[in-house]
C-alpha positions in Angstrom: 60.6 51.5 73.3 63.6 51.1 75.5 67.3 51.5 74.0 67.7 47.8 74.3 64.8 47.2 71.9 65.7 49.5 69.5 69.0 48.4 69.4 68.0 45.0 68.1 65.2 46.0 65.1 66.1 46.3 61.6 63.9 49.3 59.9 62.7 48.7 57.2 60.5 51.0 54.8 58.8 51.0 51.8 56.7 53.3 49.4 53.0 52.6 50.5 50.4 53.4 48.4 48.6 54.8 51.5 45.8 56.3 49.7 44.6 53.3 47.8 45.2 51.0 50.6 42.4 53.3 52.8 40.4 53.3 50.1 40.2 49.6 49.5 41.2 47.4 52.8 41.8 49.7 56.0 38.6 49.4 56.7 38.8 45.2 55.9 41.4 45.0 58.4 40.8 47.4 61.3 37.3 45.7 61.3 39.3 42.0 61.3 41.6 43.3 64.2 39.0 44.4 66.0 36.4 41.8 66.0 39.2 39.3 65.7 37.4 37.9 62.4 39.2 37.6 59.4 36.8 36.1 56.7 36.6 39.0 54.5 40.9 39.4 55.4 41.0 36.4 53.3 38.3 37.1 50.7 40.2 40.3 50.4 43.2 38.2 50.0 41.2 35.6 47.7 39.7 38.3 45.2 43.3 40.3 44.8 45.7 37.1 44.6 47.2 38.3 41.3 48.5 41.4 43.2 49.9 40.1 46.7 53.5 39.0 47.2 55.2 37.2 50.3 55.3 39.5 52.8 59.3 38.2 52.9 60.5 37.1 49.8 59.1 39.7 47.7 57.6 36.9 45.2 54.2 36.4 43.7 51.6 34.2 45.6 49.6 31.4 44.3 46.4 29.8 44.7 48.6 28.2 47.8 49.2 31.3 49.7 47.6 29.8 52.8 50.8 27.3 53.0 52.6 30.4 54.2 50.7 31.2 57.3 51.9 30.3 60.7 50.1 31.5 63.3 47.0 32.1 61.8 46.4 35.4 63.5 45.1 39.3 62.1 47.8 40.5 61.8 49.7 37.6 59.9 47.0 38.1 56.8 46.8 41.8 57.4 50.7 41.5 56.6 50.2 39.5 52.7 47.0 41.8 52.3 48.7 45.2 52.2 51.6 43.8 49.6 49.3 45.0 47.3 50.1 48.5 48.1 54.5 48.1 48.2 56.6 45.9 47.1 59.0 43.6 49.8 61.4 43.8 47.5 62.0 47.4 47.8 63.0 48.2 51.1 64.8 51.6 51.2 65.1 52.0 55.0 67.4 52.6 57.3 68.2 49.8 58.6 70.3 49.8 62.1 71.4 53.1 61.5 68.0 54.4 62.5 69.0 54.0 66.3 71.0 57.0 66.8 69.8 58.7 63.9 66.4 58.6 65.2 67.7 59.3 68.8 69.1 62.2 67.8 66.3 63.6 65.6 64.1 63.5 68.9 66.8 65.9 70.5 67.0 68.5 67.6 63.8 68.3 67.2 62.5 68.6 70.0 59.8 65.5 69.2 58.0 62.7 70.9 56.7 61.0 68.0 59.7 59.8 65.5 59.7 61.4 61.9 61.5 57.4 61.2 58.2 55.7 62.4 54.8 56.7 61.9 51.2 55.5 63.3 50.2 52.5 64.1 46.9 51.2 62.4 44.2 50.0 64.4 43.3 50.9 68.1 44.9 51.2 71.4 43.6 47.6 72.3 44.6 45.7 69.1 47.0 46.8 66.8 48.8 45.7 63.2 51.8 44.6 64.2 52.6 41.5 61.9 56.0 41.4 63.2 55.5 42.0 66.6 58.2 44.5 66.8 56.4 47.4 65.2 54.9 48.5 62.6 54.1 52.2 60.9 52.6 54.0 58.4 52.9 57.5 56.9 49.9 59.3 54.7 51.8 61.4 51.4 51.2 64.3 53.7 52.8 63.1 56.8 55.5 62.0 54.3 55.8 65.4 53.4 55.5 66.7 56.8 58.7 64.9 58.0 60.6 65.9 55.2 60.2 69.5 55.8 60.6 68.9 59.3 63.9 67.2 58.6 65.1 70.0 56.3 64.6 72.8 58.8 67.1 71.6 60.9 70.5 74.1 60.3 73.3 72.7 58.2 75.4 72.7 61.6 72.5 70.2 63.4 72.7 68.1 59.8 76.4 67.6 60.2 76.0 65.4 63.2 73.6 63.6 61.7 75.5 61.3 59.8 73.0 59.4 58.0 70.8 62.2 56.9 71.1 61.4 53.5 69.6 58.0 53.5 66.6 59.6 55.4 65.9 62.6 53.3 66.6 60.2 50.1 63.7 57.3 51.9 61.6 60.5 52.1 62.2 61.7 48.4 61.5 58.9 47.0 57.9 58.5 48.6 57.7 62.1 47.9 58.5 62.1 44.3 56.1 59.1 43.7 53.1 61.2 45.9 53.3 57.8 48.1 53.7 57.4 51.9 55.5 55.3 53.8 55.2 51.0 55.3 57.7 51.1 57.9 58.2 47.5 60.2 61.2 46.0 61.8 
């Protein structure tokens, strides 16, 4: 990702239930991403209606969920299917701050993989990516992992980071919970 793209996404995260969503539709979707078949996406979506919400609007979906799909693709259902495991609502990320936070982190760190992103979920070929601009996930452990991470930097390295508080707090929060993290732009 070049400094021109990140300077235009919006990061957004959310408290995943990362466990649960392994457990019940990983395997659903990395199979629909991969064979480029999404019937049991949408039975997926069918049999756990009661739990989904718009994907941007936070709000509960009906019986006429489908009226909300565009372009029809993977990851477009992969993105209403994992509401089930965070809510849309609740975005505690860092919005455009994470630019030089994030930049910085990489420094001190001395990292190639940002503690603000994650994985990707699928394979190197095909990808969920519902936004086309990236999207992450953090297990409760990797959750953990970048917190610690981000806490053994010295107080002196902290002071120049100016929104470490948001970030340990977006942490915390999963933390507390025993969640991971949903990260998009």
């Amino acid at each position: 990702m070049t400094v021109v793209d990140k300077m235009t996404l919006d990061h957004k995260a959310f408290i995943f239930d990362y466990d649960a969503f392994i457990k019940e539709l990983a395997d659903i979707l990395e199979n629909a991403l991969v064979k480029n078949k999404i019937h049991e996406l949408i039975a997926f979506i069918e049999n756990n209606l009661s739990y989904l919400k718009h994907p941007d609007e936070g709000e509960y979906l009906d019986y006429s969920w489908k009226e909300i799909i565009e372009t029809e693709d993977t990851s477009e259902y992969g993105d209403i299917a994992i509401t089930k495991y965070y809510y849309p609502d609740d975005n505690i990320g860092l919005s455009y701050k994470w630019m030089q936070l994030d930049d910085l982190l990489l420094q001190e760190l001395n990292l190639e993989i940002s503690p603000l992103l994650g994985t990707v979920f699928g394979s190197s070929e095909v990808y969920f990516n519902p936004g086309k601009q990236g999207s992450y996930f953090q297990s409760p452990e990797k959750v953990r992992e970048n917190f610690e991470l981000i806490n053994s930097l010295s107080n002196e390295k902290l002071h120049k980071l100016s929104d470490i508080d948001i970030l340990k707090n977006m942490f915390l929060d999963a933390l507390v919970l025993r969640k991971g993290l949903y990260i998009t732009f």
